[in-house]
GUZA-442078 format. One record per residue (C-alpha): residue number from 0; residue in one letter; x, z, y negated. Coordinates in Angstrom, 3 decimals. Example, Ala and Ser with C-alpha at 12.3 -4.5 7.8 and 13.67 -1.06 7.14 Angstrom:
<0; A; <12.300; 7.800; 4.500>>;
<1; S; <13.670; 7.140; 1.060>>;
# end
This chain:
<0; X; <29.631; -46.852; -208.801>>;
<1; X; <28.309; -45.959; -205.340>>;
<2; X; <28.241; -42.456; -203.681>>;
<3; X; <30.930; -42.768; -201.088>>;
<4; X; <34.201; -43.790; -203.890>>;
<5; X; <32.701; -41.476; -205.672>>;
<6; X; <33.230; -38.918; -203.476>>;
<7; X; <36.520; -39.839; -202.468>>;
<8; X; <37.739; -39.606; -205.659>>;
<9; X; <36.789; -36.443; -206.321>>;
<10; X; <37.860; -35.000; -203.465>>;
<11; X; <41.321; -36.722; -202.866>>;
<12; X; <42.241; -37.870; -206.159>>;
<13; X; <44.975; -40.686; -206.991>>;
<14; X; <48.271; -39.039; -208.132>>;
<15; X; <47.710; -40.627; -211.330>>;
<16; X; <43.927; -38.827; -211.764>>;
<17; X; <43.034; -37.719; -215.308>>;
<18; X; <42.182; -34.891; -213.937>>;
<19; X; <44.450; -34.555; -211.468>>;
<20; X; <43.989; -31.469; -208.310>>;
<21; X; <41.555; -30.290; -210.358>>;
<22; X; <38.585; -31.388; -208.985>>;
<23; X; <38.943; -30.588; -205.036>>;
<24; X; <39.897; -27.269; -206.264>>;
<25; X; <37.229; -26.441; -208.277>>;
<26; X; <35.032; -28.101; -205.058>>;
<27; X; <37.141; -25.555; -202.584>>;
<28; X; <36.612; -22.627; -204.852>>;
<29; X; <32.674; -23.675; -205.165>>;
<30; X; <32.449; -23.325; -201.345>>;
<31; X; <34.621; -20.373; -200.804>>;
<32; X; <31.969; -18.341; -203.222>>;
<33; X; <29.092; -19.860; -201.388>>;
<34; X; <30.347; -18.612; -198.493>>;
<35; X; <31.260; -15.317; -200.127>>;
<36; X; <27.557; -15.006; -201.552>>;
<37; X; <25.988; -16.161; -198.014>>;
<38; X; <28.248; -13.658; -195.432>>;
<39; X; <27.726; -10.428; -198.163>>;
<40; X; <23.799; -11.653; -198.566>>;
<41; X; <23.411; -11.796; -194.592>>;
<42; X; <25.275; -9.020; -193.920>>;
<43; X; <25.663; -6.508; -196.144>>;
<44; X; <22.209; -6.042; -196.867>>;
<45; X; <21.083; -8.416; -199.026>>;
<46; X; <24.141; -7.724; -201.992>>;
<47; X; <25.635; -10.735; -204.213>>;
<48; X; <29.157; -9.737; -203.941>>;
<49; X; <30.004; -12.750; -205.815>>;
<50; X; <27.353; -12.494; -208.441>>;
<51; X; <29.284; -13.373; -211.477>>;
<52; X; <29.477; -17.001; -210.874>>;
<53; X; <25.365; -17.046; -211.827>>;
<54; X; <26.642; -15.021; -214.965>>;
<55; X; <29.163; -17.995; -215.298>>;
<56; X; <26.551; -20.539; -214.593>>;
<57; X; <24.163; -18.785; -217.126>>;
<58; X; <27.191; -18.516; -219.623>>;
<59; X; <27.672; -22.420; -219.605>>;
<60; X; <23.689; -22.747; -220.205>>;
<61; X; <23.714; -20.440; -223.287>>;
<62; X; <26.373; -22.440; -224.780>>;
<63; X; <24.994; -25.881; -224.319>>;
<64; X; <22.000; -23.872; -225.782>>;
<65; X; <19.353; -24.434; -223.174>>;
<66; X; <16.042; -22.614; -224.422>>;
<67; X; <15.720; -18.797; -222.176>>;
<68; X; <19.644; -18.166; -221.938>>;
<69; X; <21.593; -16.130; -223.908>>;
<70; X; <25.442; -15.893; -224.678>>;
<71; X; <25.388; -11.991; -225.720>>;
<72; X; <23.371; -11.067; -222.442>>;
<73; X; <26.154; -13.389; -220.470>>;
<74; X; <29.371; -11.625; -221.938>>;
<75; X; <27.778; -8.644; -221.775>>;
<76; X; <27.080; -8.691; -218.225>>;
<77; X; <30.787; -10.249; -217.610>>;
<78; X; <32.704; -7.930; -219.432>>;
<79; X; <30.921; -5.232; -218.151>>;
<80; X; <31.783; -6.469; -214.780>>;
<81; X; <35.425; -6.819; -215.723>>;
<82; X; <35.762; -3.464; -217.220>>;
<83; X; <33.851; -1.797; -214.018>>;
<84; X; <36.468; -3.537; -211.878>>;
<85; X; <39.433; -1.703; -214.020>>;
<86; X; <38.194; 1.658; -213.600>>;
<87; X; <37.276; 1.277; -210.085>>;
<88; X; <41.144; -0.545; -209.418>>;
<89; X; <42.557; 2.641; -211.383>>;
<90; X; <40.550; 4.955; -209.445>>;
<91; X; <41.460; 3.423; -205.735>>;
<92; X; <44.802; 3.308; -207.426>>;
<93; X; <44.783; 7.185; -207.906>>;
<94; X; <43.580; 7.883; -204.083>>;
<95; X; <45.621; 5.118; -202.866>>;
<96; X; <48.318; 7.825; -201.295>>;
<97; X; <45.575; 9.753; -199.804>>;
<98; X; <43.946; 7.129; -198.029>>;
<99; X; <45.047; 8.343; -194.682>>;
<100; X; <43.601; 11.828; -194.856>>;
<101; X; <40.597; 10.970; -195.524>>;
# end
C-alpha cells in the first residue's frame, strides 16, 4: 500500500475502522505534546514539561525487552511523577482560597 491511503486512513478513518477514532486521536494528542515539549523547551528555559511521554516511550521499550531499558526504572519514574502531582494538587488545593493575597 502506498503512503498517501495510508495516510488517509489513519487520519480520517471509515466509520467501519477496526480501530475506529482511535488513530487521529492518538495522532492529535502526539502533536499537542510536541508542541507542549517545544513552547516549555523554548521558553521556559530549556524544561520538558511534558517529559513523561519519553518515560512512556521508554516503558513500551522495556516491555518489548529491548537490551538498555528497564521496566522498574520506567514505573518508578512514572509513579513518582504521579504521586508528586497529588501532593502538589493537594497543596495548591490548600492555598487555593488565599490565592488573592498573595
Amino acid at each position: 500500500m502506498s503512503l498517501l491511503p495510508e495516510l488517509r486512513q489513519t487520519l480520517l478513518p471509515a466509520r467501519d475502522s477496526k480501530h475506529g477514532p482511535l488513530p487521529p486521536l492518538l495522532v492529535a494528542l502526539t502533536f499537542v505534546t510536541g508542541l507542549v515539549d517545544a513552547f516549555s523547551y523554548l521558553l521556559l528555559g530549556h524544561v520538558f514539561v511534558a517529559n513523561m511521554t519519553g518515560n512512556v516511550v521508554l516503558l513500551g521499550f522495556a516491555l518489548v525487552a529491548a537490551p538498555g531499558f528497564s521496566v522498574a526504572a520506567s514505573v518508578v519514574s512514572m509513579a513518582s511523577f504521579g504521586f508528586g502531582a497529588v501532593v502538589g494538587g493537594r497543596i495548591g488545593a490548600s492555598f487555593a482560597q488565599h490565592r488573592a493575597t498573595c
